[in-house]
N, C-alpha and C positions, 0 to 999 in steps of 0.2 A: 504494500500500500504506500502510497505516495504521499508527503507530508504536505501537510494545508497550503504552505505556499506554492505549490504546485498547480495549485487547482483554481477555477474559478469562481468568482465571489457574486456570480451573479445567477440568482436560483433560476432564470430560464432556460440556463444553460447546463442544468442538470437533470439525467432521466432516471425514472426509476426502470429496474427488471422490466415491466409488462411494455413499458414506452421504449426500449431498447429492441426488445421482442418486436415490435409491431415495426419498429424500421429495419431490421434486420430479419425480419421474417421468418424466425426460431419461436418455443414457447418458452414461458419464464424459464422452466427448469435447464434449457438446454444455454440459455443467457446466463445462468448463473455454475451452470458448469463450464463456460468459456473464460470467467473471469476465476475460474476457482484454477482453470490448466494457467493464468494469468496471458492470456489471448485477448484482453478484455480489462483496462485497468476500469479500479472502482476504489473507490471510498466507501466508508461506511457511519452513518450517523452515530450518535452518543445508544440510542435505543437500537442499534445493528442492524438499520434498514441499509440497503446495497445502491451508489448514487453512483450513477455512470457520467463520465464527460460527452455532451452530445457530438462535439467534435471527433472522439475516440469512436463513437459509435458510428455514425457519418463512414469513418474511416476504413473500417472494419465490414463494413454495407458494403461497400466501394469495391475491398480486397475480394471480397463473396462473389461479387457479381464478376470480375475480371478472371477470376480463376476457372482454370479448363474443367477441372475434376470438382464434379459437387455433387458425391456420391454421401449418403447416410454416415460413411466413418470420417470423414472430414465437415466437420459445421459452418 
């Protein structure tokens, strides 16, 4: 995990699992195992909700759709 200053200070710039899901086109659970392989940086609030950088996520969107092989064991 990446320290605070890393990150951005402006809350529309942050997504939750189901919001990273829905632009990366995975379910929560497969979003939260991309960040667990750390494919996927995240934060996590004081109460251990999982806050994604929407830039990171964008990013990662990006890499999915460019890639040849987008077979079930690669996400």
């Amino acid at each position: 995990m990446d320290s605070e200053s890393n990150w951005t200070r402006e809350p529309d710039e942050l997504m939750t699992v189901s919001d990273a899901g829905r632009i990366l086109g995975l379910s929560p659970d497969m979003v939260r195992r991309l960040a667990d392989e750390g494919r996927l940086r995240l934060m996590r609030t004081v109460g251990g909700v999982r806050l994604f950088r929407r830039a990171d996520v964008e990013r990662l969107a990006e890499e999915r759709r460019a890639s040849p092989v987008r077979g079930k064991e690669k996400p």
